[in-house]
N, C-alpha and C positions, 0 to 999 in steps of 0.2 A: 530427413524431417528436422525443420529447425524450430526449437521449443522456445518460446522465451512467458516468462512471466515476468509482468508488469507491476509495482509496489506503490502505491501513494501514503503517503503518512497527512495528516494535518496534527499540529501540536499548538498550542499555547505560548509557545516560547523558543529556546534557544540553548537553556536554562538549567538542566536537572537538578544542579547543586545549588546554585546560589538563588535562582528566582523560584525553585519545584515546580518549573513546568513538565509538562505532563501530553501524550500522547495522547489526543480524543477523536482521532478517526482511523482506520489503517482500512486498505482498501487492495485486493488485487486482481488481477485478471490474466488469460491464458489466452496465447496467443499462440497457434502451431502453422507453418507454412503461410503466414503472413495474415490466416484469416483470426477473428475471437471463437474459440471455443464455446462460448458462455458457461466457458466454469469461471464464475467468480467469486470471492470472498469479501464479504464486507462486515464490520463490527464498528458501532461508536466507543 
């Protein structure tokens, strides 16, 4: 059984110290034996 989970980020920037940008989407999903699961997480 091959597990992988999938991560997306969307961010503001490049930045944390000098511009304070900032993480505003994270996103992920599970993927076992090639198929989606449909477990996924998502948070703005």
């Amino acid at each position: 059984m091959d597990r992988v989970v999938i991560i997306d980020t969307e961010t503001t920037g490049l930045s944390p110290r000098k511009g304070k940008h900032r993480i505003v989407n994270l996103a992920a999903v599970e993927i076992i034996d090639g198929d989606i699961t449909g477990s996924i997480f998502h948070y703005f």
